[in-house]
Every structure is written in C-alpha cells, then in structure tokens.
N, C-alpha and C positions, 0 to 999 in steps of 0.2 A: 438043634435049632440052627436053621441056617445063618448064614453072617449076615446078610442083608437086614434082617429081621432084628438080630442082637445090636446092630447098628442102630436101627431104627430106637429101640429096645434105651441104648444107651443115650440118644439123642434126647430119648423124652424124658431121661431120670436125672438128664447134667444140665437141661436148657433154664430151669429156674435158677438155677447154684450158680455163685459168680468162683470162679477160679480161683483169683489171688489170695481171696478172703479165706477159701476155703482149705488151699495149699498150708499159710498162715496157722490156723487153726488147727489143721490136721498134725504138724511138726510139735504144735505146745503140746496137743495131747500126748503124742508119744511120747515127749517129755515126762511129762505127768504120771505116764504107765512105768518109766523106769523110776521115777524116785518115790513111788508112791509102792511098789514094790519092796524098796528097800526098806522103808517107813516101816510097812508092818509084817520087818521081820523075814523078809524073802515068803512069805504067806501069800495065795493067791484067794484070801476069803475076801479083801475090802475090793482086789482087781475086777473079783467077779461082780459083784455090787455094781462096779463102776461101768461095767462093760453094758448092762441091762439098763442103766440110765441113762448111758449116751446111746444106744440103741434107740431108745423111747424117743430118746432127745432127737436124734438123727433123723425117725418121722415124721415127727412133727415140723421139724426147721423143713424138710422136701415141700410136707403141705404146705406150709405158711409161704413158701418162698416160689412155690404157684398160686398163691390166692391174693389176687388185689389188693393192693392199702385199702382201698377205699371198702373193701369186703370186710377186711378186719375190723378197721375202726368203726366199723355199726355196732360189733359188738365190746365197745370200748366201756360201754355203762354197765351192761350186766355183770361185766368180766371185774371192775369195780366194786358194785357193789358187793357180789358172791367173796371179793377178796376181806374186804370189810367184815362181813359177816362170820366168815373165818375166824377175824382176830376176835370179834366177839368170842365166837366160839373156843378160843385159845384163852379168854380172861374166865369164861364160865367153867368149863371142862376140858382144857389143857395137859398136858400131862408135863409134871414139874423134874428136870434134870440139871443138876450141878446149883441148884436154888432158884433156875431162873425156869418161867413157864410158857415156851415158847412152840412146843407142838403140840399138835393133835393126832391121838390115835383113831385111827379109821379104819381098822381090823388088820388088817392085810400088810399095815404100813404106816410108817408116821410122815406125817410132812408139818413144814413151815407156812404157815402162812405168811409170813411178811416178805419171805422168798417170790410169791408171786406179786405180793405190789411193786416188786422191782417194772415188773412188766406193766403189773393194769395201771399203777397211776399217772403213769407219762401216757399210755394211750388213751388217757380217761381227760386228762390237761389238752392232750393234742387234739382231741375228737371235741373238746369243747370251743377252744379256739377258732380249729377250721369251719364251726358251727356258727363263730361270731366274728369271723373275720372282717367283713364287711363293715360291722359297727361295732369297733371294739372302743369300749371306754373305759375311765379306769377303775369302776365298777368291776370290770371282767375280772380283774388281777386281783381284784381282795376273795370272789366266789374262788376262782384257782387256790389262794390261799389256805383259803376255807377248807377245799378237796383235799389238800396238801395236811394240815392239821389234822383231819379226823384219823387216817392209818397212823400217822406219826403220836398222835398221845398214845395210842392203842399198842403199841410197839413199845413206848418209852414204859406202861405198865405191866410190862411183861416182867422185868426191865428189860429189856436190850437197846443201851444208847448206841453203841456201834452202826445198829440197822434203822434204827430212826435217824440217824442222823444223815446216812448214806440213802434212805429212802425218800429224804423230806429232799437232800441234794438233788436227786434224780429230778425230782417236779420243781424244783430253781431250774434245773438246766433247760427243760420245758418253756419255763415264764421268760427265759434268759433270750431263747432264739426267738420267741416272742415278739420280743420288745419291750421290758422291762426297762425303762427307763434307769441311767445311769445315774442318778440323783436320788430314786427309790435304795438302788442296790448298796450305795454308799452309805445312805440315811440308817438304811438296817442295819449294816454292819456294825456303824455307829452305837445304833438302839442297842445289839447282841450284847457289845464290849461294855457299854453301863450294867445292863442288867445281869454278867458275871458274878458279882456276889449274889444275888437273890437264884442265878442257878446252882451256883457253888452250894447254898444252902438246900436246894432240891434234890441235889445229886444223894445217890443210896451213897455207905459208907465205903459199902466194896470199890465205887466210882472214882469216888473222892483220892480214895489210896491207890488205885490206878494210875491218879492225875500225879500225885505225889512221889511216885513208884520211878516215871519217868524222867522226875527232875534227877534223882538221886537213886538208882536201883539197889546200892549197896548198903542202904538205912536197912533193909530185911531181906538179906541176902536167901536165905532158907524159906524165906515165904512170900510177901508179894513182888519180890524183886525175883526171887528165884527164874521166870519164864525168860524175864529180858536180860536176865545176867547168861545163862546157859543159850540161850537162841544166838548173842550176840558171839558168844565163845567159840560157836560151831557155825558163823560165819565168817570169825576174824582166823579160827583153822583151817580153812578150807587154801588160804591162802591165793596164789594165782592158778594155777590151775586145779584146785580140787586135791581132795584124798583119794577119789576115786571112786565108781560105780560099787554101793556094797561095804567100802571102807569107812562111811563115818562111824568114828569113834565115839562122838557124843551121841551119834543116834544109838546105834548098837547096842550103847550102853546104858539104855534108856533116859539119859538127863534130859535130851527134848519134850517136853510138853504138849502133849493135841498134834504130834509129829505127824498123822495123815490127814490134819484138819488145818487150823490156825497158823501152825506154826510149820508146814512145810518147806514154806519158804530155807526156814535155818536148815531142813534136811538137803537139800538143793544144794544150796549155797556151800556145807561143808564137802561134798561130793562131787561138785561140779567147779569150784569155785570163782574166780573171778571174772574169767572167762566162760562158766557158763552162765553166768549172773548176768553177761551184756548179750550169749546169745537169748535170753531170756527174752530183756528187755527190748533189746530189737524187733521178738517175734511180737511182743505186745503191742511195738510202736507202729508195726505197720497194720496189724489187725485195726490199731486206731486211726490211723491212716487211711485205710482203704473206707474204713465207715466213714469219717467227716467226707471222703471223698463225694461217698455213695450219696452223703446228706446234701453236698451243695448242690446235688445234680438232680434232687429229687424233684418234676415236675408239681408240685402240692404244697399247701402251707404242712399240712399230717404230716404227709411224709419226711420234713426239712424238719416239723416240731420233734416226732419221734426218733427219727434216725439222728441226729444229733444229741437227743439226751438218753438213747440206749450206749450210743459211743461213748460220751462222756459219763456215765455211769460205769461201762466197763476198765475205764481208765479210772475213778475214783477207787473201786473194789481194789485192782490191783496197786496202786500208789499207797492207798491206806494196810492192805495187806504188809507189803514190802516194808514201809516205815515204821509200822508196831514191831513187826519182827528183830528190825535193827535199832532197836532204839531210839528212834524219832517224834515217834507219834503212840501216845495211850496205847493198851491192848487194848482190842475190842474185838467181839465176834465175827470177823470178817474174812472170807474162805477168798484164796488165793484163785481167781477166773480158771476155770478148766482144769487144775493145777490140783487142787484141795479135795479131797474124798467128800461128798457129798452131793444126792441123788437133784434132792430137788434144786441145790445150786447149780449143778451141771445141767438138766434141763431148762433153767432160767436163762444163763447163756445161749444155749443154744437154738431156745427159743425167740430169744433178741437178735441172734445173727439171722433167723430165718425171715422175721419182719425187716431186717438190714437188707436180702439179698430182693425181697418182694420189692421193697422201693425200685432198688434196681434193676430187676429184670421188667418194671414195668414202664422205665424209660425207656431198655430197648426194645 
C-alpha cells in the first residue's frame, strides 16, 4: 500500500476519535491488562475475553463517533424499549447466579441487561427533552420520572440495588442538566431521608447486612464482613508504592473476593499502591474532564443532556466502585470503568465514549 493512501487510510479511521479522550482511555486500559492479569493467576483465559470485548467495543465507539447525535438519538425509543423488554425478559427466563437473577442466556453468551440501560435511558430522557424543549412544563419531569422508574423497579427485582440505584442516577443527571429545579431536588432528598425506614423495611436481608456490614465490618469477620475487611488489608499493604507487579500477597493468596470483578480495585491498590491509586485517579479525572468538556461545547440541548449524564455516570460507577472496596460506601455490584473484567460492562463504556466523541466531532 503506498503511503499516500495509508495516510489517507489513517485520516479517515482517527478523524471521528478525539485524542485526549482517547490517549486517556487507552493508558487505563493497559492498566487494566496488567492487574487483571495478575487477578487471575498470571492466566490469560479472562485477558482473552477481554480482548474480544474491547475489540467489539472499539467498533462500535469508531461507528457511533462518525454518526450524528442527531442520527442516534432517533433511535433513543427503540433502543429503550428492546432494554426494557430485556429486563422483562431477565425476571421471566433469567438465568439465576450467586442467588440474584440478572442475566440472560442467548446461546452463544450471557449478557446483562441493565448494563445497556446505562446507555438507553439517558438517550431515551435526552431524546424526549430535546423533543419538548420548546414547551417544557413541569408535566415533562414527572413522564421523565416515570421513564426513570419502570428499568429501576425491574433491576431492584432481580435484586440488584447497586445497579438501580446507579441507573436511576444516570436519568437524575439527565433531569439535572435539564433544569430540574433546585427546590424539587432538595424536596426529594428530603422525601428519600423520611421514607428510610419504610425502605430499610424493603431492603432483602442480604442488603440490610450489607448496610450493617459497613458500619462495623468486624461484627462478622469470616462472613459478611469478610470482602471489606480483606479488600481493605490489601489496600492498607500495598502501602506507598505498592508490593509490586505480581506480588500481591492477599491476591495470590486468594483472600480477595470477585478479584477480576468488584473488587479489583484492592488487587491495584496492593500492587500499585498509593501512588498508583493517584495515577489511577488522575487518569479517571481527566477522561471526566475531557467529557464535561466535550458537553459544555455541545452545539444541541441531546447533546449537553447526554454527554453530561454519560460523564457523570462514568464518574458515579468509578467513585462508588473505589468507596465499597475501601470501606466507605455498601458493597454493591459495581465493576470498576475499563478496569473490571466484564464484556458487556466494557462495551457500555465504550460505547458512551463513542456518543462522547460524536457530540464532538460534530462541533468540529
């Protein structure tokens, strides 16, 4: 192939992709490939998984990140309901693991559906808005609600409060860029913190000891305490720089828990330690950075609705990830952004940086 050509060739596969973002992104993953290696074992059976996901993934973000907002979000309702229909599909014929029923087998493969409402119901909020922006009253915000409600009971049934809770955020941060009035969002907060006891009384029992878990991990040290007492051991060893690539001992030794899923994070942290825990964070904060960026510049109400509540979603996943693992915040099912083994989480990212980079490439 001559150069001219591979030029050309190159011009038309990087002119959708924005740079920073993608530099950003590119660094976490490698991350990811060294500790997620180490996780299982120096084994490259979960790397290969990982490779075939972010490949898929990596397609699709090139597509989406040459296809218009405005092209997308046509298909904001379909893509909606088909997610909906899913979790139906997950409460009828689900298939049940570790007691909770949250995937579907589909021959070939299982997925999550509630993994894809990450994506469909902020473009399903953002497609409705820019559909009423003209005459928005405050009619609009209780149907949004409404939108917002029907994935989130459907998810809290499975159970996973983790992912409802993080899914029903994603469509706040929606209603939020919005215009959600600051006397609504306080009023709820309000409303949330009364009706406490009557959720406390909803909550399954595994939940409740979760909640319980966290005040005090050393009430059941060998059982529900167990995840956060060992995650937090093998972050408080890692020390300032780490034990080293390969050398954690609590991993090794198998005391981490969901160590290429949940709880990565602790295999990082003892390996890398303090210092790679900020350069972690840093990679996160500007990947969040470079999004708000992309959202304030987004010529569109869609594009400011979506690109701001895909960013701030990416920032809840990783904040809530990091604070279970160290003892701050409940465990909950929540895979650490790019970082976490997990196919259809990785394509979900990377399918939200691909509608991240389409806002932008369609400013310039």
């Amino acid at each position: 192939m001559q150069p001219h050509l591979l030029k050309r060739v190159w011009g038309f596969v990087k002119e959708p992709l924005d740079g920073p973002l993608m530099l950003f992104l590119g660094i976490i993953y490698l991350l990811s490939l060294l500790v997620l290696y180490s996780a299982s074992n120096q084994s490259f059976y979960r790397l290969d998984d990982k490779f075939v996901y972010t490949a898929l993934g990596l397609v699709v973000m090139w597509g989406l990140a040459y296809v218009r907002p405005q092209t997308v979000m046509n298909f904001a309702p379909p893509i909606y309901v088909v997610g909906v229909l899913l979790l139906v599909g997950v409460d009828l014929f689900g298939v049940i693991v570790n007691g909770s029923q949250r995937w579907l087998d589909i021959g070939v493969t299982r997925i999550q559906p509630s993994e894809i409402m990450k994506i469909a119901l902020p473009m399903m909020l953002a497609w409705y808005f820019q559909k009423n922006e003209l005459n928005l009253r405050w009619w609009h915000y209780l149907v949004a609600a409404l939108l917002i409600a029907v994935p989130g009971a459907l998810i809290l049934k499975q159970p996973d409060l983790g992912s409802a809770v993080l899914i029903m955020a994603s469509g706040f941060f929606v209603l939020f860029f919005a215009g959600l009035s600051w006397k609504v969002i306080f009023g709820a907060v309000g409303l949330f913190a009364a009706s406490l006891p009557i959720v406390w009384n909803l909550m399954h029992d595994y939940q409740r000891r979760r909640v319980l878990t966290l005040i005090d991990p050393t009430q059941d040290p060998l059982g529900d305490g167990y995840h956060i007492i060992q995650s937090m051991i093998a972050i408080g060893s890692g020390g300032s720089w780490g034990k080293g690539w390969l050398n954690g001992t609590q991993t090794h030794l198998d005391y981490i828990p969901e160590r290429t899923t949940d709880f990565i994070f602790a295999v990082y942290s003892e390996e890398f330690g303090l210092v790679g825990n900020i350069v972690l964070l840093v990679l996160y904060f500007l990947v969040i950075s470079r999004g708000l960026m992309i959202t304030a510049r987004a010529p569109t109400l869609y594009g400011r609705l979506i690109g701001g509540a895909l960013t701030l979603t990416f920032f809840t996943y990783a904040f809530v990830n990091m604070g279970m693992v160290s003892g701050i915040l409940p465990v909950v099912g929540v895979p650490l952004p790019l970082v976490s083994y997990g196919g259809t989480a990785t394509m979900t990212i990377l399918i939200a940086m691909g509608m991240l980079m389409s806002i932008g490439s369609q400013r310039r």
